[in-house]
C-alpha positions in Angstrom: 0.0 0.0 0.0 2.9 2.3 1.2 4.6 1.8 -2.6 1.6 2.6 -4.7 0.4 5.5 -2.7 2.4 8.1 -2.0 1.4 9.8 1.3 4.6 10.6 3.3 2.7 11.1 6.2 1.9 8.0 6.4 5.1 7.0 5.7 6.3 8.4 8.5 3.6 7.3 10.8 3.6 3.6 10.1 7.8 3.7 11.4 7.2 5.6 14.0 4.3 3.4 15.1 5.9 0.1 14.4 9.8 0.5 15.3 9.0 -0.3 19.1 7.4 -3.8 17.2 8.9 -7.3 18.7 8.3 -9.3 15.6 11.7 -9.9 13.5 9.6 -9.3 10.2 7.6 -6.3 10.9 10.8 -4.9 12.3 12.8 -5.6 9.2 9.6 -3.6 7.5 10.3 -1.0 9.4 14.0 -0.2 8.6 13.2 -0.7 4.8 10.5 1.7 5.1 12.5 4.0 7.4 15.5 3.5 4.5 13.3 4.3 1.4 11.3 7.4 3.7 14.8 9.0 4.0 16.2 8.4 0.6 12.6 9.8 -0.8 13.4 13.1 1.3 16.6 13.6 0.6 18.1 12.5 4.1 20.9 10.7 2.3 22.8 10.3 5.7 20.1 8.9 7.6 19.1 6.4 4.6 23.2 5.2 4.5 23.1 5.2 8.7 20.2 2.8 8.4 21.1 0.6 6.1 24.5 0.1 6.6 23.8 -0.4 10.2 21.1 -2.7 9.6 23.3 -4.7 6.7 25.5 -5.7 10.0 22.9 -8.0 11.0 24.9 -11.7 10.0 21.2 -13.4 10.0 19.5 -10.5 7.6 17.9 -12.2 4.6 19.7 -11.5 1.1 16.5 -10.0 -0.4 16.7 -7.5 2.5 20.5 -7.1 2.3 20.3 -6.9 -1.5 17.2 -4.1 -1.4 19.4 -1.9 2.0 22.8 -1.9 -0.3 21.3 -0.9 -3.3 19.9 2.5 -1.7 23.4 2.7 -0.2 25.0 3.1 -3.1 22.4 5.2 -4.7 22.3 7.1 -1.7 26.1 7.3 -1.4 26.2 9.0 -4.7 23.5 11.7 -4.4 24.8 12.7 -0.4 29.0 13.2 -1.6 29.3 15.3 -4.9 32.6 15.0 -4.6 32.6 11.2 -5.0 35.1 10.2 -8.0 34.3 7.9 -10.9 37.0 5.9 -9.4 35.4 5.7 -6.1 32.3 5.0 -7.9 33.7 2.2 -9.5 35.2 0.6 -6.5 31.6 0.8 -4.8 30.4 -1.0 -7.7 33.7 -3.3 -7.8 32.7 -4.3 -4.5 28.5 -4.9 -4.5 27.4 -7.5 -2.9 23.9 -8.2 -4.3 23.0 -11.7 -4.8 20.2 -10.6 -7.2 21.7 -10.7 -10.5 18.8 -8.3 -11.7 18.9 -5.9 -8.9 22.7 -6.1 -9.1 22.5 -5.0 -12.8 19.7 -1.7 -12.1 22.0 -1.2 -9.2 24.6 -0.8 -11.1 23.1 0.6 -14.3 21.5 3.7 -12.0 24.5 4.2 -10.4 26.4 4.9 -13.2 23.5 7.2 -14.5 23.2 9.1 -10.9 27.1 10.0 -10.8 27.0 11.1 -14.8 23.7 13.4 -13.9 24.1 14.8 -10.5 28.1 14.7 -10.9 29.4 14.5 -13.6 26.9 16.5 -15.4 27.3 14.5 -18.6 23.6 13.2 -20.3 23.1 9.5 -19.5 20.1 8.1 -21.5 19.6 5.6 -18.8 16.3 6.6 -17.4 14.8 7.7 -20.6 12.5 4.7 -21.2 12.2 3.5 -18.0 8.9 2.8 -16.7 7.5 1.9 -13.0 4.0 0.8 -11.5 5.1 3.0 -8.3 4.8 6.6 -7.9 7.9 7.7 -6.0 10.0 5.5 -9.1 7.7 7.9 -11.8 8.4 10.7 -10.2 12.4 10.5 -9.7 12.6 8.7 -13.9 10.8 12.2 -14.3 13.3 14.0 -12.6 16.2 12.2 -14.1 14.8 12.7 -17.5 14.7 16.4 -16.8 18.1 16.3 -15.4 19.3 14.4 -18.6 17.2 17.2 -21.2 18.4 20.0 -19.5 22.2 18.9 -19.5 21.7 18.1 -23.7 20.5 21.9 -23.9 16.6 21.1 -24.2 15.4 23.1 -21.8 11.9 23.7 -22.8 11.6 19.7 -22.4 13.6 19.9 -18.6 11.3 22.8 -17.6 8.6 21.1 -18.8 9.2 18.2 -16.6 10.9 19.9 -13.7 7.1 21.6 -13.2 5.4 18.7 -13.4 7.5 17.6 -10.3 6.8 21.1 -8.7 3.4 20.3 -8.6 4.1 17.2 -6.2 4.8 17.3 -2.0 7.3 19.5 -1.4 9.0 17.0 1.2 10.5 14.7 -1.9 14.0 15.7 -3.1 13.2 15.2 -5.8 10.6 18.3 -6.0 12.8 20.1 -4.1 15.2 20.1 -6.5 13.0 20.5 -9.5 11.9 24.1 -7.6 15.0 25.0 -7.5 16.3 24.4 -11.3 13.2 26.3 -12.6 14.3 29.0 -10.0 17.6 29.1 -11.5 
């Protein structure tokens, strides 16, 4: 329900309800929820915190582990701008996703992240990607926009950068689509 809908309120209600829970599974719920709620935000250091605090756990499942160290790497990227593509490709050198398909995205939008947000090259990565979940429109959206506006076609980036202006302010995402058609 939390995936399809996107009301960060209740978001942040369900983990703050839940994270005194006993029950292994619903606590596992609650640090990926917690994860995804602060990568959505932009809280980058919270969402790397979590995860990488929650990947010590020897027993965690691989689907977990897999899902908490792909937004650490994503989430590595967007919080240091400074990262190198060497860095980058040590972090990726060293993934540890058992998911051949999640290790591939994982990879795949990593590489695209750094060239957009860092290295400010266009990456044609996320321009015909497609998702059943709104938070993953939204930020293919925003990468799009990114990816336009850094090939010069600005009337397609502002196009799309106020489409995400329209959405909740708390998202990065939007955040940063206010401030590119502020600039």
């Amino acid at each position: 329900m939390l995936h399809m809908d996107l009301d960060l309120a209740s978001w942040k209600q369900y983990i703050e309800l839940k994270k005194v829970a006993k029950r292994a599974i619903i606590k596992m719920d609650v640090i990926l929820t917690s994860v995804g709620y602060s990568y959505m935000i932009g809280d980058f250091d919270a969402a790397i915190k979590e995860a990488s605090e929650a990947m010590t756990d020897q027993k965690l499942k691989p689907k977990y582990r897999d899902f908490l160290e792909s937004y650490l790497i994503r989430s590595t990227i967007l919080a240091h701008p400074d990262l190198t593509r060497n860095e980058l490709e040590l972090m990726l050198n060293k993934m540890s996703i058992s998911d051949p398909t999640l290790a591939e995205k994982t990879k795949s939008v990593s590489i695209a992240l750094y060239d957009l947000t860092i290295a400010h090259q266009s990456n044609d990565y996320f321009e015909d990607l497609e998702n059943e979940f709104k938070y993953q429109q939204l930020e293919i959206t925003y990468y799009q926009a990114l990816n336009s506006r850094l090939k010069g076609d600005m009337t397609r980036a502002n196009e799309l950068f106020r489409k995400l202006a329209q959405e909740d302010e708390q998202l990065y995402i939007v955040q940063k689509s206010k401030e590119f058609l502020k600039s």
